[in-house]
C-alpha angles and dihedrals in degrees: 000000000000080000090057096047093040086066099029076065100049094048093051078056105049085037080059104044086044104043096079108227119247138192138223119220109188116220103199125180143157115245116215115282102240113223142150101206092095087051096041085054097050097042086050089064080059090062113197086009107072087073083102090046087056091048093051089041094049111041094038106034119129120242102194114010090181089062087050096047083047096058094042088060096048091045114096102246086076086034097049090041091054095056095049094053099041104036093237100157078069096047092049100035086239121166098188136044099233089047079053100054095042090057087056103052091051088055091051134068113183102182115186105162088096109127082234105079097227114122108217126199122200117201116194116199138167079235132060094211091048094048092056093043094053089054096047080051095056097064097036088053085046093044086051089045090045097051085056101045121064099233120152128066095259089054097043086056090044094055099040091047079044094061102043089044081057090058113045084049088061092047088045095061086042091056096047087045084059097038091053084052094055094053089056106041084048100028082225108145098178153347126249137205126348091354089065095049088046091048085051096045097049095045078050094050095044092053086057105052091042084061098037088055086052089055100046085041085050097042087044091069090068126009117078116253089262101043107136095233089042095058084040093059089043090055090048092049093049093053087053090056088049100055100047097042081060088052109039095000111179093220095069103250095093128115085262101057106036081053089066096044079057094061092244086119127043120227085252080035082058092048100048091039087062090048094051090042091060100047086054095053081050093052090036084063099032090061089043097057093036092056089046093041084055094050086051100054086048092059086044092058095041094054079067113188116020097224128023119202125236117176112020108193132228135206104300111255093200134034116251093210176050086069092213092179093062085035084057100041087047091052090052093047085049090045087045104045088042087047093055088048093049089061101038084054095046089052096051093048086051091050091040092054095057086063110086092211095051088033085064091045094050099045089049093053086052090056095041085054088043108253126155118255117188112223105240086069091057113113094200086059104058095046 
């Protein structure tokens, strides 16, 4: 046994003189609290206009924004990012990128389930330079990856208001092309009188219930049929409906169109009225989603950096392994436990080769690995 743990010893030795030793720096920062409450008390300044911000707040908040920044920082862009910058395909002998990444991620642990809130990555390097500089790398490459992703709950408003601003712009310019060609197909310049109220208040109405329909579509994807705000939202959907079918129903018994069974529009008067009509309902909206998409790119601006650092490191000032105590430890139970089985095997071939019919067997396999039997131990002799 003292043989076996002789050598168990000057293996966990050489293990410790040859393992390098390496360093952990810790990068830790506090990603952005995502809440509404700054948007909901903007838009309520919009009154019956922030229907559009709820839906943008509601559908596309964010519910843990440590578990996102976590998995921006694990997705290959950063890591990919990371390589390039810091020539790591070199440091880890690495002939591939996804050899490389891999190698990164196992020498990197980014840990963001604290109660905290603060999301926390761990760089391990043979050096402690490099180590402190990979960390630090970590949050300027997130920082780069962040400015160009729409991630917390002010930019995803603002993208989303972006694109339907975008939109009714579009259908804005369509509805004035068709409303010039109306002018000139009819020679009708303008409406007067209570044609031209009614036109104003159904391309309002219709602006609001557009709005109003976002908001319930919006509310449906996650509160329950009976939910108290969700019928809410249907009643008051249902009077704006109402109301603008009184005033330009399609069924022909609206304002509009008993105006014109009373001779107060032409047949080209008609034509133009639900041209104008419709220009109006695009500048009504229009005017909705560029007030809110306003609104949106104030909070954005207000929520100010998108991560804010909380612990930059330094260059480590201790190694963090190898850990040689528990190497050494490690190498004694391995000379121990070899030593016991060594002697638990010696003692069962001792107590084997007593027995004739294992004696034959184990001189035959001797023979059959080439070792050398004298013959006054052969069996076959002595019989």
């Amino acid at each position: 046994m003292a043989v076996f743990l002789a050598v168990a010893i000057a293996g966990g030795g050489l293990a410790c003189w040859l393992i390098p030793p390496y360093y952990t720096a810790t990068m830790a920062f506090l990603p952005p609290q995502q809440s509404a409450s700054s948007a909901s008390s903007m838009l309520a300044q919009l009154g019956g206009l922030s229907s559009i911000g709820g839906m943008a707040g509601g559908a596309l908040g964010l519910k843990n924004s440590a578990d996102l920044y976590v998995g921006l920082l694990q997705s290959q862009s950063v890591q990919n990012a990371m390589i390039e910058r810091f020539g790591l395909m070199a440091d880890y002998r690495a002939k591939r990128l996804s050899a490389a990444r891999k190698a990164l991620s196992e020498h990197t642990v980014i840990d963001g389930k604290e109660k905290d809130g603060i999301v926390r990555v761990s760089v391990t390097d043979k050096s402690a330079e490099k180590a402190a500089v990979l960390a630090n790398g970590y949050a300027e490459q997130l920082q780069k990856l962040s400015g160009t992703l729409a991630v917390t709950e002010a930019a995803q408003r603002r993208l989303f208001l972006e694109q339907q601003l975008e939109a009714a712009k579009n259908n804005l310019a369509s509805a004035e092309e068709a409303l010039t060609q109306t002018e000139q197909a009819t020679g009708v310049i303008q409406v007067e009188g209570q044609a031209k109220v009614l036109i104003e208040s159904a391309a309002s109405l219709r602006a609001q219930v557009a709005a109003k329909e976002v908001q319930v579509q919006s509310m449906r994807t996650y509160a329950a049929q009976d939910n108290p705000d969700l019928v809410l939202a249907e009643q008051e959907l249902a009077g704006l409906r109402e109301q603008l079918a009184k005033v330009s129903g399609d069924s022909g018994k609206g304002a509009v169109s008993k105006a014109s069974e009373k001779g107060q529009l032409t047949n080209s008067g008609l034509q133009y009225t639900r041209r104008l009509r419709e220009v109006k309902y695009q500048e009504t909206l229009f005017e909705i989603l560029a007030r809110q998409y306003e609104a949106a790119k104030m909070d954005e601006a207000r929520e100010g950096a998108l991560i804010q650092i909380v612990d930059r490191p330094g260059t480590p000032d201790y190694k963090a392994g190898p850990k040689r105590l528990l190497i050494m430890l490690g190498f004694l139970l391995a000379g121990f436990v070899a030593a016991v089985a060594y002697i638990f095997v010696a003692q069962a071939w001792s107590v084997l080769s007593r027995v004739p019919e294992y004696r034959v067997r184990i001189l035959s396999l001797k023979r059959a690995l080439g070792m050398h039997v004298p013959e006054a131990n052969d069996p076959f002799q002595q019989m």
